[in-house]
N, C-alpha and C positions, 0 to 999 in steps of 0.2 A: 340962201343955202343951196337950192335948186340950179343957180347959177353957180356955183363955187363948184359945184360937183360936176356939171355941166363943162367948165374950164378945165378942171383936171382931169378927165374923161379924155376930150378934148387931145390933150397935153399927152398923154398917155398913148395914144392911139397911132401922134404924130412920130412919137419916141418909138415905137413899136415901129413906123411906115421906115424911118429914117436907117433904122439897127438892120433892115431886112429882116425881122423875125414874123412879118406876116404879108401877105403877095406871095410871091413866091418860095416854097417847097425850097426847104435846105437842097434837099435831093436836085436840085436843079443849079444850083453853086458849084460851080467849080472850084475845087479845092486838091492842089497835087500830093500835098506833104502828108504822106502816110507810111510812116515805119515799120519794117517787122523786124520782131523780136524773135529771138532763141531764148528759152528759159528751161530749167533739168530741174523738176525736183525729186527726181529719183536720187539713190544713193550710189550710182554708179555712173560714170562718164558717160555719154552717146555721143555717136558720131548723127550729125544731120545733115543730109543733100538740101540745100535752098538752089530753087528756077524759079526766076519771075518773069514771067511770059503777057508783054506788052498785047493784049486780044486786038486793038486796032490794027497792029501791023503785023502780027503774028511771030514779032522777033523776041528775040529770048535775049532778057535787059541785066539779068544775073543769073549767074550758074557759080555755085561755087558749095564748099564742103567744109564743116566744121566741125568741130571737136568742143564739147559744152561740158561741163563738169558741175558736179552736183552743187547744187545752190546756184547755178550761175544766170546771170538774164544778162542780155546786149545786145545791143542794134545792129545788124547786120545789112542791110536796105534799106532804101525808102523811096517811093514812085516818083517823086521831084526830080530825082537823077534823070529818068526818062524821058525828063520835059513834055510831059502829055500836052496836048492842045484838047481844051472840052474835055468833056465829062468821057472818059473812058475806064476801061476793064483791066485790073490785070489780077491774074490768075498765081497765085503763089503753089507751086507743088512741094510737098516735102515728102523725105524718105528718111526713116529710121526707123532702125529694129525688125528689116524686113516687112516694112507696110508704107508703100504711099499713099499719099492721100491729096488734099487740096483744100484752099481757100481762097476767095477771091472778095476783092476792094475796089471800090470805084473811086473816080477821082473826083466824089464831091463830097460839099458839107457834112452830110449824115455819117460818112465811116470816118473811123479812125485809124487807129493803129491795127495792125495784124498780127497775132502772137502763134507762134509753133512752140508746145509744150511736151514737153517729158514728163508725164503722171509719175508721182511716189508708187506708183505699182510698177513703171518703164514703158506704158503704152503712148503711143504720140498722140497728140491731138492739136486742136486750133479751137482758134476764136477771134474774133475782131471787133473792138469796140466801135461806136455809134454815137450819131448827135444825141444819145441819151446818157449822161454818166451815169447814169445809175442802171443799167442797160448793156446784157452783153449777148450776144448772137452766138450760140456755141452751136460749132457744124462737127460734124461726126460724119467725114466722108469718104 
């Protein structure tokens, strides 16, 4: 019995070495593909300024301006376009309703997607998910 557990122990430990899920920190993965999203749950249209500002090089990788409508979510970016090399920064700025603000995503394992949201009250905000699904990082900035 001692051995059987012993083996699957074992077995288990190697699956863990092989997946990358223990050595090295997700955070330490480079990973480019990270999307942001525009979503409005307000009941009234917003206009949203999206800049995505590449931190390594200090260039600005999208600039651009939409128009969201109530219920709407869609991909408007994603850091892959940049071809980052390594783990890098980019900074997403948004403006709507008269308030910028910001969020920012790396390009490894642990982040995910990054979302700019129109509250059902009309206020902007962000958040960006995490190698935790069940896990969301909400910035208020």
């Amino acid at each position: 019995m001692r051995d059987h557990l012993l083996g699957a122990f074992c077995a288990f430990a190697v699956v863990l070495l092989v997946t990358g899920c223990v050595g090295t920190p997700d955070g330490e993965h480079t990973h480019s593909d990270h999307p942001v999203y525009l979503e409005n749950l307000g009941s009234e249209s917003a206009t949203i300024d999206i800049t995505v500002v590449r931190n390594a090089t200090g260039e600005t990788v999208h600039n651009q301006r939409y128009e969201v409508d109530p219920g709407e979510e869609r991909k408007v970016y994603n850091t892959d376009r940049a071809s980052p090399t390594g783990l890098e920064t980019f900074e997403i700025r948004y403006t709507a309703r008269n308030e910028t603000k910001q969020v920012t995503v790396q390009t490894n394992k642990c982040f995910g997607s990054a979302h700019v949201v129109i509250q059902a009250d009309g206020t902007p905000s962000s958040y960006y998910t995490t190698c935790r699904v069940d896990l969301l990082a909400l910035t208020e900035t």
